[in-house]
C-alpha positions in Angstrom: 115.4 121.0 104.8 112.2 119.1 106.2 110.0 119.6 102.6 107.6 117.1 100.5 111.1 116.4 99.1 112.0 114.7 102.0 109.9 112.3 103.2 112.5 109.4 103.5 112.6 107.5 106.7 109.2 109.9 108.0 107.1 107.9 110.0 103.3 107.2 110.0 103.1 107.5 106.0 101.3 104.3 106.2 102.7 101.5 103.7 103.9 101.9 100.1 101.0 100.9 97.6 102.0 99.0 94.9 100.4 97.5 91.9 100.8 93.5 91.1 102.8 93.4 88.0 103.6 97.0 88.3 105.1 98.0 84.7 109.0 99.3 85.3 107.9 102.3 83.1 104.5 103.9 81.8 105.8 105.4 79.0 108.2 104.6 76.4 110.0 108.0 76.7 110.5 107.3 80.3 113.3 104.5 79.1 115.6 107.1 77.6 115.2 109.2 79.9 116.3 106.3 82.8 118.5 105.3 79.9 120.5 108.9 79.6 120.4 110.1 83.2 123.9 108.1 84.6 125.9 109.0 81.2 125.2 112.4 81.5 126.2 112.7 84.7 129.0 111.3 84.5 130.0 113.3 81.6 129.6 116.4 83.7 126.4 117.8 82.1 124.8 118.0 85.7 125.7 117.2 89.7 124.0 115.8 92.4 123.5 119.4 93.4 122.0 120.6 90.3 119.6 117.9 90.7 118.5 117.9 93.6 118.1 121.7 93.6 116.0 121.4 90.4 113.6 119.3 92.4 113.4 121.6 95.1 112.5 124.5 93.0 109.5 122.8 92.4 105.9 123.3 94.0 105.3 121.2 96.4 101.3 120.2 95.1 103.4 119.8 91.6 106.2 117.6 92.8 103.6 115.2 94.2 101.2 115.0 91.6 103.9 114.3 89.2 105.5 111.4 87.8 109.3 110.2 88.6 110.5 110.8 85.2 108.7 114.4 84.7 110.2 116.2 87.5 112.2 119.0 85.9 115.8 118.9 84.6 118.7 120.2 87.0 119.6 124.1 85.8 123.1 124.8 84.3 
């Protein structure tokens, strides 16, 4: 699938813009949520699949004007 999901390794994107002193997270809910995301998939509550698949389902327009950590949950 050649989406806005997957722009990895596209060419011509220019370089990646980042901030000096760039804070690891903006919000202090985004530290659980980093925080939970490898226990519960290891305890089964999602796949890789799922994930990814949640993603997907988004709009595009949506998917890039989001943050990392407010993309939507993977569907059980």
């Amino acid at each position: 699938m050649n989406g806005v999901f997957d722009l990895g390794g596209t060419d011509g994107l220019g370089p990646v813009v980042t901030e000096e002193n760039e804070p690891v997270f903006r919000a202090e809910w985004e530290k659980a949520a980093f925080a939970m995301f490898a226990p519960s998939f290891r305890a089964g509550l999602f796949g890789v699949d799922q994930f990814r698949h949640g993603i997907e389902k988004m709009d595009p327009a949506e998917y890039l004007l989001s943050n990392y950590y407010a993309r939507p949950r993977p569907s059980r």
